[in-house]
Every structure is written in structure tokens, then in C-alpha cells.
N, C-alpha and C positions, 0 to 999 in steps of 0.2 A: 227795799232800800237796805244791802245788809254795810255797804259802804257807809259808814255815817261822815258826812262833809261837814267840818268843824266850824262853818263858815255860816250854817245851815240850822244851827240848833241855840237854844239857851243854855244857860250855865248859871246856876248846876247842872247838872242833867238831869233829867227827870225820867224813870222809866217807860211809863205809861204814853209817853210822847212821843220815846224813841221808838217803843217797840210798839206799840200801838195797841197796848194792853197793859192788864195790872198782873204781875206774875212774880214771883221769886228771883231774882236776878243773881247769878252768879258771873264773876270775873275773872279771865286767866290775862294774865300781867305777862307778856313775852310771848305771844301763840306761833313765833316759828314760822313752822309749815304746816300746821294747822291740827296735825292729826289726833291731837290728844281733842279739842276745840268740840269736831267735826263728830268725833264719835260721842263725847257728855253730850252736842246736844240732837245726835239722833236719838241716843236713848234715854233722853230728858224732855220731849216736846211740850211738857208742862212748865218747862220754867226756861225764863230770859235766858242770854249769855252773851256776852260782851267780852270783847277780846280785844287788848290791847298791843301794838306792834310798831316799834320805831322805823324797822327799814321797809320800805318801798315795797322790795322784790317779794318779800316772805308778807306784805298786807296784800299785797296785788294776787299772790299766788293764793291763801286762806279766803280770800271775798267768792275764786273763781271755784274753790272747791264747795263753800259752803252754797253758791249758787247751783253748782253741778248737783249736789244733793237736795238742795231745793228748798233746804232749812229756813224756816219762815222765822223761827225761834235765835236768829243770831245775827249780832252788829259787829262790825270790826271797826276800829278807830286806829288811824295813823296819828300816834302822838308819840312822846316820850312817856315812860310811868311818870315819873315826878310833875309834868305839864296833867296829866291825868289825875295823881293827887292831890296835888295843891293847888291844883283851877277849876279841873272839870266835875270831881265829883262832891256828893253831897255826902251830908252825916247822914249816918244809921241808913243806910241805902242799899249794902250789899251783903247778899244771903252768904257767900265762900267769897275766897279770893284763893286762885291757885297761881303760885308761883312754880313755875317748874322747870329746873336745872338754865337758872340766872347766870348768866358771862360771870366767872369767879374774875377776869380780870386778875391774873397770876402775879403780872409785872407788878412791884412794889410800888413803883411812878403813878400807876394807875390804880391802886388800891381806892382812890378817891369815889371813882366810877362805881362803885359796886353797888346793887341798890340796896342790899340790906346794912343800914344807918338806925339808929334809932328816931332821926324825925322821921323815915318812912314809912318804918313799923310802926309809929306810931301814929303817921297820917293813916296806913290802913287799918287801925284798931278805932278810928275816927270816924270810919266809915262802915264799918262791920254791923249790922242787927246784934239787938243782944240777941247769943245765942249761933251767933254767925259765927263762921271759923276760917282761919286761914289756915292753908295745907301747900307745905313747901317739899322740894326734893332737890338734890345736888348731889351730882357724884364729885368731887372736887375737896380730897379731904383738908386741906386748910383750911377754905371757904365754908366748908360746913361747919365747923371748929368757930368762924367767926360768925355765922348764923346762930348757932346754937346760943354763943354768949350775947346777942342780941336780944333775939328771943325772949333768953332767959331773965335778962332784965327790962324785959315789960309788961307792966303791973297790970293792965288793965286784959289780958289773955291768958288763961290759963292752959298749962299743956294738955293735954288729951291722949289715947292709944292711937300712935301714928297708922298700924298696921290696920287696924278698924275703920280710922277714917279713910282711908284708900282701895277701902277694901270694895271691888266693884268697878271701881274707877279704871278708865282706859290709860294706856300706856300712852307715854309721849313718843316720837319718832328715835330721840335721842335714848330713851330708857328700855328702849327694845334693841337698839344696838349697844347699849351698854351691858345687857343683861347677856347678848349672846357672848359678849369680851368678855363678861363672869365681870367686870367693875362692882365697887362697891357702893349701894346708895343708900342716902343718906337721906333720911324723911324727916320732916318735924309736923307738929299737930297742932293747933292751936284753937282756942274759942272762947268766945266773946261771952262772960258770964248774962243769964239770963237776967 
């Protein structure tokens, strides 16, 4: 079941229900088309991963890759993040949260959309293990300008070497064609004191 049907489960979540084991859980907040998702959890079979995704075509297209790879270790959830933080999940629950290269949402109108807020950052520091970390990327230099002053003012996350915690980690679809434009990216690092 790597479709999880919201219709089908308790809330909070609970890992060991979802996934049908007791494992480290990490979360990618926005999975796209999947390819960042698909690679952490081939070369992670030890630990959960849950990937969250509002539109349809990009949760329909991630369920069909992670099934073609056969990945036993990953659930995909069709929700909103905000429907995800402030309904579905529980405290002290998740090992990472990767957010990676989030809609900056340019138009001034729409500034509102964007999800880095301080109640967001602060719903996922609510949810983080002590010790857990949240690890961000955005090529979008405004938006990272306003990530960064987010970030920076909350208390309960301390920053960390961005280069370090990435270090390893598979590229997302978007950061591989960013990288060939030469774009510049923009990472932050974060974790949840022990």
C-alpha cells in the first residue's frame, strides 16, 4: 500500500501502522515527480519515508514510480502540507523533513501561499525528534532571503553545515536542471536540539 488513502487511517499517524514496521521516518514535504523521494529510499531501505503531495498528477506519477522500483520502505499522501501539519501528524515523530525548492509564489498577491510562515516552521519543529533536522533548498533568491529570516527566527532549531547535511543526498529533478543553468542554490540546515 504505498498510496496511503486518508479515509483509511488514524490521526495522528502513527508509523508502525502505516508502514508496518518500527523504523526512522523521514519526510519530503512537495515530492514533485518523485526522483529525489525514489532515490533516499533506495539507498535507505532501513528507514520509513513519506512523501507529501497536493497535485493529483505528480502523487499518481510518484506512487507509480515508487511501485515500478518496488520500494516497500515508502507511502505517499495526497494532502496539502498545512492539512499534513496541523491534522495528520504527530509530535516528535519525524527523523528529517526535507523541503525542496517550495513554489516561491513570486506574485506579491500570492505571497500568502508560500509555506515557509512561522506557524509552519514551527508546526514542523513540533514534529521533529530531538535531534531531527529539517533541510531546505530554493533556487528563488527573494524567497530564500525570506526562508532564511524565518528560519532564523525560530528558537527551538538550531542551524547546522548546510553542505554536510546534504552531503550524500540525491538531487531533486528541479536541482539537476538547475545545476546545469549554473542557478544558484540556496540550502539551509537545521536541527532539533537533542
Amino acid at each position: 500500500m504505498i498510496d496511503v488513502d486518508l479515509d483509511q487511517v488514524a490521526v495522528p499517524l502513527r508509523w508502525p501502522k502505516l508502514f508496518g514496521r518500527e523504523a526512522p521516518t523521514d519526510v519530503e514535504i512537495g515530492s514533485g515527480k518523485g526522483k529525489f523521494l525514489n532515490e533516499l529510499a533506495t539507498a535507505n531501505p532501513e528507514r520509513n519515508l513519506l512523501a507529501v503531495e497536493r497535485a493529483a498528477k505528480y502523487h499518481r506519477l510518484c506512487c507509480e514510480r515508487a511501485a515500478r522500483r518496488g520500494l516497500t520502505n515508502v507511502r505517499l499522501l495526497r494532502t496539502t502540507a498545512e492539512d499534513f501539519l496541523f491534522r495528520l501528524l504527530a509530535e516528535t515523530s519525524v527523523a528529517n523533513f526535507y523541503v525542496l525548492f517550495p513554489d516561491p509564489w513570486p506574485k506579491k498577491r500570492h505571497h500568502k501561499r508560500r509555506f515557509f510562515k512561522p506557524e509552519t516552521v514551527a508546526a514542523l519543529s513540533r514534529a521533529l525528534e530531538p535531534g531531527g533536522r529539517l533541510l531546505v533548498k530554493s533556487d528563488h533568491q527573494d524567497y530564500a532571503e525570506i526562508i532564511a529570516e524565518v528560519l532564523g527566527n525560530t528558537p527551538d532549531l538550531d542551524p547546522i553545515d548546510s553542505a554536510a547535511a546534504f552531503a550524500g543526498l540525491p538531487l531533486t529533478g528541479f536541482e539537476h536542471k538547475y545545476r546545469i543553468e549554473g542557478r544558484e542554490i540556496h540550502s539551509f540546515a537545521l536541527q532539533k536540539p537533542k
